[in-house]
VEXROVEX-176610 format. One record per residue: residue number from 1; residue in three letters; chain; x, y, z of N, C-alpha, C, O in turn. Coordinates in steps of 0.001 Angstrom, whole numbers. Layout:
<pt NUM, 'ALA', 'A', <X, Y, Z>, <X, Y, Z>, <X, Y, Z>, <X, Y, Z>>
...
//
This chain:
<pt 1, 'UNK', 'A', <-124115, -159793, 101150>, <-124025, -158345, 100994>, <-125232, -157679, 101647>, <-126308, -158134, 101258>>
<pt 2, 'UNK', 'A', <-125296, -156657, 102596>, <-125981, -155998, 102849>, <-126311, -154573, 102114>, <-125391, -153948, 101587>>
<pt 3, 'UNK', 'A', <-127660, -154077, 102096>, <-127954, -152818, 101477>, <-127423, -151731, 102476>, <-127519, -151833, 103698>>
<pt 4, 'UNK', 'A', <-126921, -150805, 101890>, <-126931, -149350, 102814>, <-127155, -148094, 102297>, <-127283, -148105, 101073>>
<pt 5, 'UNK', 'A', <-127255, -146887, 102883>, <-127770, -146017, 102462>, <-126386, -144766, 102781>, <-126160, -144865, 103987>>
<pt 6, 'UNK', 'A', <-125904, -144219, 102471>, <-124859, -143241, 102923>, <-125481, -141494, 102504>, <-125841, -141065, 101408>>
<pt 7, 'UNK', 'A', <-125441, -141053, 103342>, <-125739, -139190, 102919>, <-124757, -138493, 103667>, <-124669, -138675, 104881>>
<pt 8, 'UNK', 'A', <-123911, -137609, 102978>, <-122692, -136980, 103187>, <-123085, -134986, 103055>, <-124089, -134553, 102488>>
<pt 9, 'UNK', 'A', <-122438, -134449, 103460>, <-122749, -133082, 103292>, <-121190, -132404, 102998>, <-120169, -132433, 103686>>
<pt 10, 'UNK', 'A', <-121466, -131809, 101720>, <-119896, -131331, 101299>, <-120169, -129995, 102017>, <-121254, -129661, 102494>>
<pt 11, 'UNK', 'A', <-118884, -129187, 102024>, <-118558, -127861, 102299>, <-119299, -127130, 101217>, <-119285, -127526, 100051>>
<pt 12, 'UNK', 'A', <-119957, -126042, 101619>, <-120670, -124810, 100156>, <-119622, -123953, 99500>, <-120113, -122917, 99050>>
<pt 13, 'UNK', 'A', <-118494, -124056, 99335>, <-117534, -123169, 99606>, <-116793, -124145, 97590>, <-115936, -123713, 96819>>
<pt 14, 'UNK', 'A', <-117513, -125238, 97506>, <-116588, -125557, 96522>, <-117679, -125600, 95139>, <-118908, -125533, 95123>>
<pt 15, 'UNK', 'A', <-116647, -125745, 93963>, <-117362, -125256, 92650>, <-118360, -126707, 92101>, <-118024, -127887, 92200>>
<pt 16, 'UNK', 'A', <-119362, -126280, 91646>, <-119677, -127753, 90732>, <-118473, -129422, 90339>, <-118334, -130604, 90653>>
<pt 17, 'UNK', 'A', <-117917, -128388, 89502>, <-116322, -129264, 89106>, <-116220, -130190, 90595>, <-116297, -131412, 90719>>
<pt 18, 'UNK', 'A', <-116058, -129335, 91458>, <-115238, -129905, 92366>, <-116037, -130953, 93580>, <-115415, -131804, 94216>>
<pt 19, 'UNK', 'A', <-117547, -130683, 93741>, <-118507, -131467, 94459>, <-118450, -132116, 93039>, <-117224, -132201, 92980>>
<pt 20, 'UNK', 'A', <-118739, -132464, 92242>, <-119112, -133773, 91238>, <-117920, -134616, 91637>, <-118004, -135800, 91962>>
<pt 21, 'UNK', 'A', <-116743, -133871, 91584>, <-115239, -134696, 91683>, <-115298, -135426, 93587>, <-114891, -136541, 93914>>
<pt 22, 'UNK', 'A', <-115626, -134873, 94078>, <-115269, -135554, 95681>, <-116633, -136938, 95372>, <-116408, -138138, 95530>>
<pt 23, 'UNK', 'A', <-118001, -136342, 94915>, <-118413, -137858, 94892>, <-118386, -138582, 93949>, <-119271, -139430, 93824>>
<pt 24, 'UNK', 'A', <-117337, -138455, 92991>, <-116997, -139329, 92551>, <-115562, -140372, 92688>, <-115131, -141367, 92106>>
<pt 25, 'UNK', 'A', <-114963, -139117, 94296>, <-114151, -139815, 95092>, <-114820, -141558, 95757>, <-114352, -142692, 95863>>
<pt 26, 'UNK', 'A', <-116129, -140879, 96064>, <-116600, -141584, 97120>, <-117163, -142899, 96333>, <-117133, -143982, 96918>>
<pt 27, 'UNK', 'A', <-117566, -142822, 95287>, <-118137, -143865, 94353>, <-116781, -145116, 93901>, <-116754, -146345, 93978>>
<pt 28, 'UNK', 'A', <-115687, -144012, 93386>, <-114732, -145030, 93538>, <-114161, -145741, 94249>, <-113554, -146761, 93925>>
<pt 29, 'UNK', 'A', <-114329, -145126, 95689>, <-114018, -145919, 97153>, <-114516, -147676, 97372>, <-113928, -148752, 97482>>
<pt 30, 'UNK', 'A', <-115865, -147222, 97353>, <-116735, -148027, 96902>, <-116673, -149131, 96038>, <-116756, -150325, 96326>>
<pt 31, 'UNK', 'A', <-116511, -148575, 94901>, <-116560, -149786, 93692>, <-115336, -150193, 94297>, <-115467, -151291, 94838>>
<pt 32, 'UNK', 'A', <-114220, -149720, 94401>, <-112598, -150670, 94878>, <-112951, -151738, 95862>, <-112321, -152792, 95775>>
<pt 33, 'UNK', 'A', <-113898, -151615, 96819>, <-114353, -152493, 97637>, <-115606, -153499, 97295>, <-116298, -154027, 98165>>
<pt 34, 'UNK', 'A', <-115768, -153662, 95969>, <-116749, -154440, 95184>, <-118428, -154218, 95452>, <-119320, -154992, 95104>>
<pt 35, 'UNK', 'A', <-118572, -152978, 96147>, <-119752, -152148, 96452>, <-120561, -151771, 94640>, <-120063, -151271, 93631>>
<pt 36, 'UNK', 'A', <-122157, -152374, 94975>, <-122817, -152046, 93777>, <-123825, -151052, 94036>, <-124926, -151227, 94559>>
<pt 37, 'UNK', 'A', <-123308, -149973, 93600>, <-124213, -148411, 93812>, <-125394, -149151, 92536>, <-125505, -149684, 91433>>
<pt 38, 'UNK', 'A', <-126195, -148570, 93966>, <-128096, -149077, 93328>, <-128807, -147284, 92715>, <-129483, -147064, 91709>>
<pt 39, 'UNK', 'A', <-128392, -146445, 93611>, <-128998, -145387, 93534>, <-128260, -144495, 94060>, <-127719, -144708, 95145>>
<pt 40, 'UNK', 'A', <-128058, -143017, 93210>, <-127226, -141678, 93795>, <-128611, -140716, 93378>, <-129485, -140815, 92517>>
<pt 41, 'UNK', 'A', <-128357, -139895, 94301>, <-129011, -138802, 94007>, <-128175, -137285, 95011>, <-127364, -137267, 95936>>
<pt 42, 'UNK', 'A', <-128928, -136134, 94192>, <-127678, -135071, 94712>, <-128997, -133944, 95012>, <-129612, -133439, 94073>>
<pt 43, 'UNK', 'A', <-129265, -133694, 96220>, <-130422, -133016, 97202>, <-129679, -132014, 96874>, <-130397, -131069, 97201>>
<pt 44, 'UNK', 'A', <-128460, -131449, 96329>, <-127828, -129416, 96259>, <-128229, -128946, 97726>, <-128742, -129352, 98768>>
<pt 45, 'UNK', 'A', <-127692, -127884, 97160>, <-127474, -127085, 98272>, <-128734, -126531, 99091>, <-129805, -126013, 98774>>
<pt 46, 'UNK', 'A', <-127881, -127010, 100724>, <-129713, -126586, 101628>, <-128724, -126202, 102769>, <-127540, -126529, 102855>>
<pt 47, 'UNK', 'A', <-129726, -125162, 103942>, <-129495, -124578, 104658>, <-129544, -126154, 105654>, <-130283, -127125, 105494>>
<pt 48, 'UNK', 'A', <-128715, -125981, 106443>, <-128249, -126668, 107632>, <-128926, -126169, 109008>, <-129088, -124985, 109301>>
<pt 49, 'UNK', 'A', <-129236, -127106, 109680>, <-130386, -126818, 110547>, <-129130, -125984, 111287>, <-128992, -124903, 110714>>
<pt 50, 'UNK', 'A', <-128435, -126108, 112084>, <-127262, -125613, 112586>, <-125784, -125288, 112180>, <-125080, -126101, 111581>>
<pt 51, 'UNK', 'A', <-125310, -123861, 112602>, <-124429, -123615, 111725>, <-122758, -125149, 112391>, <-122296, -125419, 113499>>
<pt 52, 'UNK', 'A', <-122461, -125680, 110963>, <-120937, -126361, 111153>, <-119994, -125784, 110785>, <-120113, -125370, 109632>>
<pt 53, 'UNK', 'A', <-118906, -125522, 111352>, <-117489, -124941, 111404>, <-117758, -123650, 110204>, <-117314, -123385, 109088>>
<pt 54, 'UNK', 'A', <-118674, -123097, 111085>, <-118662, -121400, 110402>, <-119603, -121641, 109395>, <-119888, -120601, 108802>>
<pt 55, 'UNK', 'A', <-120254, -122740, 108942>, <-120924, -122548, 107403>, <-122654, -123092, 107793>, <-123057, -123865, 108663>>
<pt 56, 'UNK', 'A', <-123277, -122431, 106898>, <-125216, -122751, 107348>, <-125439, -123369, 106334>, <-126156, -124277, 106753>>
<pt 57, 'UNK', 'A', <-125326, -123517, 105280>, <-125217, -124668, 104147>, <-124728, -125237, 103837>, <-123555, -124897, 103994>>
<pt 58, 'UNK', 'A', <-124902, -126887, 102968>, <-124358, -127671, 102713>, <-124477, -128155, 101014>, <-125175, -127289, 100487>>
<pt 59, 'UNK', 'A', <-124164, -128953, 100208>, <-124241, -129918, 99444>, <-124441, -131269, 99901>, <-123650, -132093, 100361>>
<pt 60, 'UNK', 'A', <-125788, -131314, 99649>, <-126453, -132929, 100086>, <-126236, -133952, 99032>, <-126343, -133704, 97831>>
<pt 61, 'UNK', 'A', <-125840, -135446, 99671>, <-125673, -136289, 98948>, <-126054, -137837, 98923>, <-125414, -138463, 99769>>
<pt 62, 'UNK', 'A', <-126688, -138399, 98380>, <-127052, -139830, 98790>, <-126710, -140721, 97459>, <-126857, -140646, 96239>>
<pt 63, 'UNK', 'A', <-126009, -141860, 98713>, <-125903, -142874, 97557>, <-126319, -144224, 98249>, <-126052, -144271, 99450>>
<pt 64, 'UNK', 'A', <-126721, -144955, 97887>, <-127876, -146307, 98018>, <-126927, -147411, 97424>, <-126800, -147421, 96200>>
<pt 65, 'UNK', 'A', <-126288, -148285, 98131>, <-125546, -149223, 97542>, <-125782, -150586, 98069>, <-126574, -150452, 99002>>
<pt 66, 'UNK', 'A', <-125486, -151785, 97925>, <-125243, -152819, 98255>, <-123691, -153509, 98758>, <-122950, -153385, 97782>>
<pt 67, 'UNK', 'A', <-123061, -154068, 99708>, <-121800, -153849, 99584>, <-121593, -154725, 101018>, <-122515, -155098, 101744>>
<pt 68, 'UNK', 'A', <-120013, -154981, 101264>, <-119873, -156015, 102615>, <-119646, -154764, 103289>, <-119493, -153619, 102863>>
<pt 69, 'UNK', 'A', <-119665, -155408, 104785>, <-119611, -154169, 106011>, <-118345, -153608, 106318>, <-118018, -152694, 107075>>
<pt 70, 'UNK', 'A', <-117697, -154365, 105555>, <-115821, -153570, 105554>, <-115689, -152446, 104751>, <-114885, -151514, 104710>>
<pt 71, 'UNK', 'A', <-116618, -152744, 104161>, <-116342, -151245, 102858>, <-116729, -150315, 103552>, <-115904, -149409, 103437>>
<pt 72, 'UNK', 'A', <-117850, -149919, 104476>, <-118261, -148948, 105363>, <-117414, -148385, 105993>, <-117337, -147157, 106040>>
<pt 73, 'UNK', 'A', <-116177, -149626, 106932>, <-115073, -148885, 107827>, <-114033, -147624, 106696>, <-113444, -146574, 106955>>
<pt 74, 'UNK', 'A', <-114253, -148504, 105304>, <-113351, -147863, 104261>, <-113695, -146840, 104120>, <-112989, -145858, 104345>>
<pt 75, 'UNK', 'A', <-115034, -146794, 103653>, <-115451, -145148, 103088>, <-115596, -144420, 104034>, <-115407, -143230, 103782>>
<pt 76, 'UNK', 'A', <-116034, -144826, 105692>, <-116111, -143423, 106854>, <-114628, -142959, 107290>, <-114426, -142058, 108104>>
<pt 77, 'UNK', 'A', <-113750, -143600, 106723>, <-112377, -143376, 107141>, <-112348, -142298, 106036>, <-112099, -141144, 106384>>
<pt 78, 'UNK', 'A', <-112551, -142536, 104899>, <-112438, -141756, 103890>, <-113302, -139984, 103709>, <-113048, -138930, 103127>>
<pt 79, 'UNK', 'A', <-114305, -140484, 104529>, <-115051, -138986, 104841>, <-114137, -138510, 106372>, <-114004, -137286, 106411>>
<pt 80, 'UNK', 'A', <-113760, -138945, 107104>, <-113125, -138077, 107886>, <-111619, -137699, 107613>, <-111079, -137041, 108501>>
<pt 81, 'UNK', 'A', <-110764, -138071, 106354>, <-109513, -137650, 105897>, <-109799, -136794, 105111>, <-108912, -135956, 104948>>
<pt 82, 'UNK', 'A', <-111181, -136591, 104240>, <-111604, -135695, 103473>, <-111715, -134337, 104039>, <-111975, -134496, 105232>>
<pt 83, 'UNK', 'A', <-111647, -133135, 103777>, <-111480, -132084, 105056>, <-113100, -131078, 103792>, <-113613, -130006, 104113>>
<pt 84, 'UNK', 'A', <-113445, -131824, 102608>, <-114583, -131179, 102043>, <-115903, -131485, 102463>, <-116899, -130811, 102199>>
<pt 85, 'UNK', 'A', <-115862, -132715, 103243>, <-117013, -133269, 104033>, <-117320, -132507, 105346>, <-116412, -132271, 106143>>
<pt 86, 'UNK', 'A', <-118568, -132131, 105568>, <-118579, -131912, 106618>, <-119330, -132901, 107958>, <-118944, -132835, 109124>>
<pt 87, 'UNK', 'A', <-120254, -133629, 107560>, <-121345, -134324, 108071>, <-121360, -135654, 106966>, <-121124, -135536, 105763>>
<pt 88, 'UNK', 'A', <-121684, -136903, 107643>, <-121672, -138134, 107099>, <-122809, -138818, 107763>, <-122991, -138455, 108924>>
<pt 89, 'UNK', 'A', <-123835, -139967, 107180>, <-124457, -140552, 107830>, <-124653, -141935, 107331>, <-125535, -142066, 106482>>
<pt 90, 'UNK', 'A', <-123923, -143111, 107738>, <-124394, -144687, 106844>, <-124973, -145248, 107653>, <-124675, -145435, 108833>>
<pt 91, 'UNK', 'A', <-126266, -145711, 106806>, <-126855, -146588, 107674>, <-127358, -148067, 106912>, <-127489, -148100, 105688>>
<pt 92, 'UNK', 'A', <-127617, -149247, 107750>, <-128007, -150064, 107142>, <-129213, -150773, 106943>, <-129741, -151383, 107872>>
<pt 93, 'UNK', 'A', <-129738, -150738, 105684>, <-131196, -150518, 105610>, <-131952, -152474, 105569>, <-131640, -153512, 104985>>
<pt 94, 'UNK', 'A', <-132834, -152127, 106378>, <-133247, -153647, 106802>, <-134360, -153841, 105622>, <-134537, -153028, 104714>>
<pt 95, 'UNK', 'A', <-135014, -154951, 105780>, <-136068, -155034, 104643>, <-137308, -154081, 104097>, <-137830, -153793, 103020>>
<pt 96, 'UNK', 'A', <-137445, -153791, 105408>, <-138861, -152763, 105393>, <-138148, -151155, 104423>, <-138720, -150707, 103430>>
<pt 97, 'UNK', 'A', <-136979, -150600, 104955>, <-136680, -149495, 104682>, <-135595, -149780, 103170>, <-135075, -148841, 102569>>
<pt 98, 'UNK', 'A', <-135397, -151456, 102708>, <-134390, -151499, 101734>, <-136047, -151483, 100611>, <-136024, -151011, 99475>>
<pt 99, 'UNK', 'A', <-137104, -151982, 101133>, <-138154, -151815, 99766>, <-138754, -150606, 100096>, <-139295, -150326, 99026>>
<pt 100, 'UNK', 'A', <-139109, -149402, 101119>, <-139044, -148561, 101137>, <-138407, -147653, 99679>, <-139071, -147292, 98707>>
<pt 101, 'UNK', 'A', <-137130, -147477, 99886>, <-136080, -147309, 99052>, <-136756, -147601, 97777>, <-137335, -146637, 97276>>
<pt 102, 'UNK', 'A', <-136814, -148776, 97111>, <-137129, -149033, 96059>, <-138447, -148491, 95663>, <-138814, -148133, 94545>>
<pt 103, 'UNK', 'A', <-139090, -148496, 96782>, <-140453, -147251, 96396>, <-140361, -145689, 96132>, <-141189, -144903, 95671>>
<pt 104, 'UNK', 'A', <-139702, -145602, 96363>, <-139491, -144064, 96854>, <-138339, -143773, 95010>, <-138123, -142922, 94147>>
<pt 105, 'UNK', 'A', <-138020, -145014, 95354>, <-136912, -144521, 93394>, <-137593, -144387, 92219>, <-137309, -143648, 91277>>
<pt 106, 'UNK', 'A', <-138990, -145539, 92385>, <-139938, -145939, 91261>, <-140497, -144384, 91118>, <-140335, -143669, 90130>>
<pt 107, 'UNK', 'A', <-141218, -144017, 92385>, <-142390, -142876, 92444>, <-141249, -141718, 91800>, <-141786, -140977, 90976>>
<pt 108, 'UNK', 'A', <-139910, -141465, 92013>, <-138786, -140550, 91447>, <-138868, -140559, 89766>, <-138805, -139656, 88933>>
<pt 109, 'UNK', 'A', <-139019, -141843, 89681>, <-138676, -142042, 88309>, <-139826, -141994, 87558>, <-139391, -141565, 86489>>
<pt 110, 'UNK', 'A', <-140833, -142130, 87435>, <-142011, -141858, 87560>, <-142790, -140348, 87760>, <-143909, -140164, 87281>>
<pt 111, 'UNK', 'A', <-142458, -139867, 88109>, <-142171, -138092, 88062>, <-141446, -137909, 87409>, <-141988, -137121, 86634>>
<pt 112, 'UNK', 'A', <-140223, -138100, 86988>, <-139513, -137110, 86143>, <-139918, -137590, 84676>, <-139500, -136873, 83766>>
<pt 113, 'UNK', 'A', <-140730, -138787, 84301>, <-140952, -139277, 83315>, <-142105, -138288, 82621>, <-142252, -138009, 81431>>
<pt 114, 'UNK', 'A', <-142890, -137846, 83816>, <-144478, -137210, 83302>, <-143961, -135816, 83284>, <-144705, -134887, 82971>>
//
């Protein structure tokens, strides 16, 4: 299993309800493909460096999983049938940037503790 990192950008146009519900489209994608989400986190809404199909903001999203490389073809198929996605990015994180990661969750968690 390789680690990966996925960040998706929903449309601004939809309600709480409904961004919680698409990534929790994407989580179930995932788990169906025996993918073990390590870490989600939800960056909200930010201005987009450039405007996409009419809109300057987004809903930012990251999820940090472990998982085989077929599940990837699964879930980017799944962000481009999605028409609430606008922007997708998976990448696969090598050693340096998979303990990266794990630094960067501790120092998270670790702040919200104090």
């Amino acid at each position: 299993m390789n680690q990966y990192e996925t960040v998706f950008i929903l449309t601004p146009v939809l309600s709480d309800v409904q961004m919680k519900e698409a990534v929790e489209k994407f989580k179930g994608i995932l788990a169906a493909e025996g993918a073990e989400i390590i870490n989600e986190e939800n960056w909200g809404l930010k201005k987009l460096a450039y405007p996409i199909e009419k809109k300057s903001t987004g809903f930012y999203q990251l999820i940090e999983f472990k998982a085989e490389p077929t599940a990837i073809a699964k879930l980017e198929l799944n962000y481009r049938r999605d028409e609430r996605v606008i922007r997708y990015l998976t990448t696969k994180l090598d050693k340096y940037a998979a303990e990266y990661a794990a630094k960067r969750r501790s120092v998270k968690s670790t702040n919200k503790e104090a």
